[in-house]
Backbone as a ProteinNet text record, in pm:
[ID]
protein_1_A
[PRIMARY]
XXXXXXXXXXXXXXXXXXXXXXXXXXXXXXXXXXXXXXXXXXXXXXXXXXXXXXXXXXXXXXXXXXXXXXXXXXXXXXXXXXXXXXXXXXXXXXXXXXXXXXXXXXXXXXXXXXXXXXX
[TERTIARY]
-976.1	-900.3	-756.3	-704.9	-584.3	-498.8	-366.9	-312.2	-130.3	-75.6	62	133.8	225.9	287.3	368	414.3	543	666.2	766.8	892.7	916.6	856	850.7	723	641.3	548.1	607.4	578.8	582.6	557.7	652.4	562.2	477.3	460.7	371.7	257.5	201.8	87.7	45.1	103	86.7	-27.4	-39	-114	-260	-235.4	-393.9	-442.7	-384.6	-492.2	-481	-427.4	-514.4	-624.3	-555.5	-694.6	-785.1	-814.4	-953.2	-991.2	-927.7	-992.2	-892.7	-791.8	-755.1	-609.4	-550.6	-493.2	-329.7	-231.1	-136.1	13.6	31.7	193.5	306.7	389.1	525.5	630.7	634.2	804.6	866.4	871.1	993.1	974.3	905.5	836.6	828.9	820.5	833.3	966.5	1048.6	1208.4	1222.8	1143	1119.2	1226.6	1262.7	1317.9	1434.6	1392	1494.2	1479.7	1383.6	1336.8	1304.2	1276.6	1228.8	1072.9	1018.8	857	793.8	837	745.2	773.5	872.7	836.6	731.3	772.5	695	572	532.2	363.8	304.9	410.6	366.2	343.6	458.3	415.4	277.1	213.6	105.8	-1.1	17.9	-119.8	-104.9	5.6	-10.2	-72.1	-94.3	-116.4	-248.9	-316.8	-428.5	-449.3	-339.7	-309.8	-386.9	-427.1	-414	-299.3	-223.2	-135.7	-74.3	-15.2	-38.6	100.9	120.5	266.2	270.8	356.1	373.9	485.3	524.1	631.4	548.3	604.7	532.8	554.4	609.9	622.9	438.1	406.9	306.6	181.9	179.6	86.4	50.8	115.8	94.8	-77	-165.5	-294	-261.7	-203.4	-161.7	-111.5	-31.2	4.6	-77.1	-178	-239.5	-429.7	-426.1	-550.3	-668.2	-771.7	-871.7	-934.9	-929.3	-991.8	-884.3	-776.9	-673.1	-622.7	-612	-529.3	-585.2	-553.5	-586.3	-650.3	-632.7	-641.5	-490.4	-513.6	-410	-411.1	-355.1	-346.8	-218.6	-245.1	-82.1	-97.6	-46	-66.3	85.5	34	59.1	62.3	139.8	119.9	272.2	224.9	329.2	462.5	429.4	497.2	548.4	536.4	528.9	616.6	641.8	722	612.5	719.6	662.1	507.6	534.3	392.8	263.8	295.4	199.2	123	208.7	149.5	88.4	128.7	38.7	-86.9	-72	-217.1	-314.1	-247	-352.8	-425.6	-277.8	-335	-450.1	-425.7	-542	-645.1	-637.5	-790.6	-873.2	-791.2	-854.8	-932.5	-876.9	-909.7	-1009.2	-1023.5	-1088.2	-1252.6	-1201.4	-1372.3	-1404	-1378.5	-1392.9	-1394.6	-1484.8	-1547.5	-1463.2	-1299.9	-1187.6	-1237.9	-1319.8	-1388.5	-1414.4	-1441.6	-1543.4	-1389.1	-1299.3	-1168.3	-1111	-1155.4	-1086.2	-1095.1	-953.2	-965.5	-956.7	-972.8	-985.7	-849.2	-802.4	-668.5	-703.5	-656.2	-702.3	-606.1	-612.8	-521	-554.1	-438.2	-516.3	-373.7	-403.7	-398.8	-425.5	-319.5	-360.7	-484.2	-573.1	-670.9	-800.1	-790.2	-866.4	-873.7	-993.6	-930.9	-1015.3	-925.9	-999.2	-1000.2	-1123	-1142.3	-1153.4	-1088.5	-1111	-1161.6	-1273.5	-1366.2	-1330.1	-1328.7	-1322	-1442.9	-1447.1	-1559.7	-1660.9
-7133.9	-7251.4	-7230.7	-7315.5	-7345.1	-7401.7	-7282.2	-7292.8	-7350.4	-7365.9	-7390.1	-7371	-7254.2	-7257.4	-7308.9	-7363.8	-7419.8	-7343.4	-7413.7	-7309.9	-7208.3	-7286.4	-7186.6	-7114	-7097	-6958.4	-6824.5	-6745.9	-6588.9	-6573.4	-6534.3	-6533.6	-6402	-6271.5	-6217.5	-6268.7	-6400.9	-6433.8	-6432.1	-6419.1	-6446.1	-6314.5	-6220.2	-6119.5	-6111.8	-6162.2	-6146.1	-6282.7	-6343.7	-6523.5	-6480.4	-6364.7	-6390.2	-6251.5	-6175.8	-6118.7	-6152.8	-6288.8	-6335.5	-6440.8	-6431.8	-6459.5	-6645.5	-6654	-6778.1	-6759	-6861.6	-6887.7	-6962.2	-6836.5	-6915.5	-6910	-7022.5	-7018.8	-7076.9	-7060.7	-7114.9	-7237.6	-7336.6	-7386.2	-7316.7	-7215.4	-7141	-7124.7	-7063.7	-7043.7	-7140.8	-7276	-7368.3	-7408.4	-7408.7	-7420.2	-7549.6	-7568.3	-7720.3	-7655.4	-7535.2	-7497.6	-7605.2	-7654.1	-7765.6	-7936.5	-7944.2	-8089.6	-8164.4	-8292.6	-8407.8	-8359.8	-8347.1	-8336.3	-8406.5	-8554.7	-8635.9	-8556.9	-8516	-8403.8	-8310.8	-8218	-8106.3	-8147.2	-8245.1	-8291.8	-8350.6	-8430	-8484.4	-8330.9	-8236.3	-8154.1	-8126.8	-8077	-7997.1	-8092.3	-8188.4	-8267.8	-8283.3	-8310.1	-8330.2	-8201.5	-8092.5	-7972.7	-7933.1	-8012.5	-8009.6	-7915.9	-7892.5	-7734.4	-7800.8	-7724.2	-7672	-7666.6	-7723.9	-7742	-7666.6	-7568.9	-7485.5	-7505.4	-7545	-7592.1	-7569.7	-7543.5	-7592.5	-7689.5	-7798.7	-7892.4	-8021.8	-8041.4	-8160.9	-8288.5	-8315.5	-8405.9	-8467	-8336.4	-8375.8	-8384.6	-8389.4	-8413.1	-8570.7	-8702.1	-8814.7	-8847.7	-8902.5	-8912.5	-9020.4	-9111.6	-9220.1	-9159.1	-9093.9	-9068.8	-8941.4	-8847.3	-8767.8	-8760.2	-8870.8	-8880.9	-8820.7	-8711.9	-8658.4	-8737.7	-8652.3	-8766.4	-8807.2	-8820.1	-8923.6	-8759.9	-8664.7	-8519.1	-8428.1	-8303.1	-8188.4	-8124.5	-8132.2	-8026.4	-7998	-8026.2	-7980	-7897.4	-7786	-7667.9	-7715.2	-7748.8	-7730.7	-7638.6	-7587.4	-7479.9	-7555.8	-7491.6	-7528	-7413.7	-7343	-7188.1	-7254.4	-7236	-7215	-7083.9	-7029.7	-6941.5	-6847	-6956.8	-6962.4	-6836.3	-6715	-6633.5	-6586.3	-6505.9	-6489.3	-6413.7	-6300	-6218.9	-6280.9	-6360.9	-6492.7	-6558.5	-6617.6	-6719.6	-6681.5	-6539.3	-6464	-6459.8	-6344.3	-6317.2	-6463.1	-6524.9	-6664.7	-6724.8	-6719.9	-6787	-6678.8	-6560.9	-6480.4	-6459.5	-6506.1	-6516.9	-6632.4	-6741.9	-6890.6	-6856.9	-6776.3	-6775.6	-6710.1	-6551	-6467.6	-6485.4	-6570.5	-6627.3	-6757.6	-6833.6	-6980.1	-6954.4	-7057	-7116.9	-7244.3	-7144.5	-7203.7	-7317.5	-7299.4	-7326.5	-7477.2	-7501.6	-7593.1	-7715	-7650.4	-7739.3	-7790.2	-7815.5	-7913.8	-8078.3	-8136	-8293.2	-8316.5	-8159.9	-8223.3	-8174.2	-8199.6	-8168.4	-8115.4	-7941.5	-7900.4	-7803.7	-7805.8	-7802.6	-7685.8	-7546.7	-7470.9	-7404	-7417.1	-7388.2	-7211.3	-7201.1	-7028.1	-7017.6	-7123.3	-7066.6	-7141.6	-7283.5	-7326.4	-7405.3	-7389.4	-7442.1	-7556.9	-7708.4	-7850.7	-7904	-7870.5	-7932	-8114.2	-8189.9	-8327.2	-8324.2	-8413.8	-8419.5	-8537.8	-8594.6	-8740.7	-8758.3	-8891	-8994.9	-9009.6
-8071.4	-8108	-8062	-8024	-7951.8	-8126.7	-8112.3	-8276.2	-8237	-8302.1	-8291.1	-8439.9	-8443.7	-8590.7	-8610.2	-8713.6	-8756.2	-8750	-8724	-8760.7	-8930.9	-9015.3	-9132.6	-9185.2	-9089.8	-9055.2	-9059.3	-9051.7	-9022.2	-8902.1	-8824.2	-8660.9	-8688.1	-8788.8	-8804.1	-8784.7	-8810.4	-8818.6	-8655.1	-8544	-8414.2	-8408.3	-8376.9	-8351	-8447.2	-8564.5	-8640.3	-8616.8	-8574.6	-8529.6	-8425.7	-8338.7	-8208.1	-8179.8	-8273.8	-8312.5	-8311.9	-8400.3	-8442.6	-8298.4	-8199.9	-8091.1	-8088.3	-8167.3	-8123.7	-8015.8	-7932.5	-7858.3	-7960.7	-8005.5	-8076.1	-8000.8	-8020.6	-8007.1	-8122.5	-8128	-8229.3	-8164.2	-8278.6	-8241.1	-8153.7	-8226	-8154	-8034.6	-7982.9	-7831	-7772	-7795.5	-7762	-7725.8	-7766.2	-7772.6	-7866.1	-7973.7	-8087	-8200	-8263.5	-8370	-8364.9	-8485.2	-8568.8	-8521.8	-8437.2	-8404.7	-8481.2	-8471	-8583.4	-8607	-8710.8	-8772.3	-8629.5	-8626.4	-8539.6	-8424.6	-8356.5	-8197.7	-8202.4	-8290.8	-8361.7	-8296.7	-8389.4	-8401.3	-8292.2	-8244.4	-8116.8	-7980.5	-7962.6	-7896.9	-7914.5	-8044.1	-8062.3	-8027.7	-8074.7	-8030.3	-7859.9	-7812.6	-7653.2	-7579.7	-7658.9	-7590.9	-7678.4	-7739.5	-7826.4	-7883.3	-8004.2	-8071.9	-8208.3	-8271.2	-8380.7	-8496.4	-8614.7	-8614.1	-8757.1	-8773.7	-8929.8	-8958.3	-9086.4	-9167.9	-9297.8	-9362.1	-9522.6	-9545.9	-9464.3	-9408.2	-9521.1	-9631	-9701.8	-9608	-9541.7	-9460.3	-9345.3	-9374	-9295.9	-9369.9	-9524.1	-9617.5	-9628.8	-9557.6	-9623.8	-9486.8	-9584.8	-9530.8	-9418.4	-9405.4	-9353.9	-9201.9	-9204.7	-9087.4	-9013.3	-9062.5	-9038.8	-9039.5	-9079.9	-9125.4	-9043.1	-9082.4	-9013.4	-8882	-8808.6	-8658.8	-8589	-8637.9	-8509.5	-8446.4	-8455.4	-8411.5	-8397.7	-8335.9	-8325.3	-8444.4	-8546.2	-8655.2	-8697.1	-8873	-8916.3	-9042.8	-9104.9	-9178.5	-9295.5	-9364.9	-9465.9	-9571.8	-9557.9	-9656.8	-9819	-9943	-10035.6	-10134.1	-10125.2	-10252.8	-10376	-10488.4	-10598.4	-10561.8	-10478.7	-10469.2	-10307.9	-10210.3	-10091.9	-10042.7	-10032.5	-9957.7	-9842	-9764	-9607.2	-9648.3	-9695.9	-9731.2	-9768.8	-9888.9	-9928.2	-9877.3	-9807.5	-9698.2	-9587	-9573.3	-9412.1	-9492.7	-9617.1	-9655.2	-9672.9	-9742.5	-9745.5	-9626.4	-9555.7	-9399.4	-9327.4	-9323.2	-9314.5	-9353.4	-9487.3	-9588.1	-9531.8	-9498	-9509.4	-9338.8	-9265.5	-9099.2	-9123.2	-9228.9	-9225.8	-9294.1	-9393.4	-9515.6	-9430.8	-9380.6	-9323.4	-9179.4	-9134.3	-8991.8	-8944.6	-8904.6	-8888.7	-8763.6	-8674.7	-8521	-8560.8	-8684.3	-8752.7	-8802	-8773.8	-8833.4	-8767.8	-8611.6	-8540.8	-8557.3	-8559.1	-8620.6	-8743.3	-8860.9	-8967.2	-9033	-9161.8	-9221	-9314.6	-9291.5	-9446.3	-9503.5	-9633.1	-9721.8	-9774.7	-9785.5	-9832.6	-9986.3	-10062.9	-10214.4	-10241.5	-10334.5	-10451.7	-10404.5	-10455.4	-10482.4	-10433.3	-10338.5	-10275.4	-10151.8	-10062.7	-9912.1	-9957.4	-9894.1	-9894.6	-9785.8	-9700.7	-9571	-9567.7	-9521.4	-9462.8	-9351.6	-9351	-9215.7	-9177.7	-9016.2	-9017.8	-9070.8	-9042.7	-9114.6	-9021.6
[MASK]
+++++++++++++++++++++++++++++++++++++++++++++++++++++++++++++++++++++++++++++++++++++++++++++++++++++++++++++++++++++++

């Protein structure tokens, strides 16, 4: 899977998602750090990424809705620091048939991943 991180990722996460055999790049690498959400998003989909955030901006169903995009990841922890959010994001790649999440928007929680499928 072709991935793209957000600017408030861990670029740690670059080496264990490509471990697991995916294709990632960053904002940053991009030269996007500090762009409007809508660039952001628009890059990733023009380059049919994969799209991983904890940016509430990109939680409204309306503008994201399963099926119109690449795949999108928001992550959501009570307690979001860098460490956190790697291990989670690693758990959710590592227990789940991430392959299976293209197009859909899923949401991943403390303590649970909620895949949206299109329709």
């Amino acid at each position: 899977m072709k991935i793209k991180l957000d600017e408030n990722l861990p670029e740690s996460l670059l080496a264990p998602l490509g471990a697991f055999g995916h294709a990632v790049d960053t904002v940053r690498q991009e030269g996007l750090t500090g762009q409007a959400d809508s660039d952001v998003w628009q890059a990733a989909q023009r380059a049919g990424r994969f799209f991983i955030t904890q940016d509430l901006d990109f939680s409204d169903f309306r503008k994201s809705a399963p099926g119109t995009h690449a795949g999108l990841l928001l992550r959501r922890l009570r307690l979001p620091g860098r460490l956190a959010l790697s291990k989670r994001v690693l758990h959710a790649f590592r227990t789940e048939d991430a392959a299976a999440w293209a197009h859909c928007f899923v949401l991943v929680t403390d303590r649970k991943i909620r895949v949206h499928r299109p329709a």
